[in-house]
C-alpha positions in Angstrom: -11.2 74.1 -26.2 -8.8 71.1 -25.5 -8.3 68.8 -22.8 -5.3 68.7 -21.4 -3.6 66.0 -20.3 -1.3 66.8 -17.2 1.8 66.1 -17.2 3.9 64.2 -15.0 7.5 65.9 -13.7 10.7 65.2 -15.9 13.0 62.5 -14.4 9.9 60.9 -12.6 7.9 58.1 -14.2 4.8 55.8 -13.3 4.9 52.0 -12.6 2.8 49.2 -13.4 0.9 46.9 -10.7 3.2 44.2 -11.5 6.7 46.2 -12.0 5.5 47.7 -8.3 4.7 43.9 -6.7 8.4 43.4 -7.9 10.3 46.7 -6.6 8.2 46.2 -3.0 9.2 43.0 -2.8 13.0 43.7 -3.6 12.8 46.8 -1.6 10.9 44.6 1.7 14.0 42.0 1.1 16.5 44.6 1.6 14.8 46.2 4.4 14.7 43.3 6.6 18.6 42.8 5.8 19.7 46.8 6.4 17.2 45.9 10.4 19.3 42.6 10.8 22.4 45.1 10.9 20.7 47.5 12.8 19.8 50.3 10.1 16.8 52.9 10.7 14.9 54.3 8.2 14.7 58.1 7.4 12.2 59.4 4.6 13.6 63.0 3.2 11.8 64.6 0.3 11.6 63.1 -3.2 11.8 66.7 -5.0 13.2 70.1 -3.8 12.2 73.6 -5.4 15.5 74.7 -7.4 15.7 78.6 -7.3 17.0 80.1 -10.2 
């Protein structure tokens, strides 16, 4: 019998150590820009269930 290897969702996609360093520090850059203005963060989800 075969191992599987599981597979990750379509459209989604993993990143590196480094490509992450970069998108958090881009990311923490426009953060403290959007609080300068006066922005609040909200978190909503990252994937919905579609019904058919």
């Amino acid at each position: 019998m075969a191992v599987q290897k599981p597979s990750i969702p379509k459209g989604t996609r993993d990143f590196s150590p480094a490509e992450m360093a970069r998108r958090n520090f881009i990311l923490d850059t426009i953060k403290t820009v959007y609080k300068l203005y006066g922005f609040q963060q909200i978190e909503t989800p990252a994937m919905e269930i579609l019904n058919p």
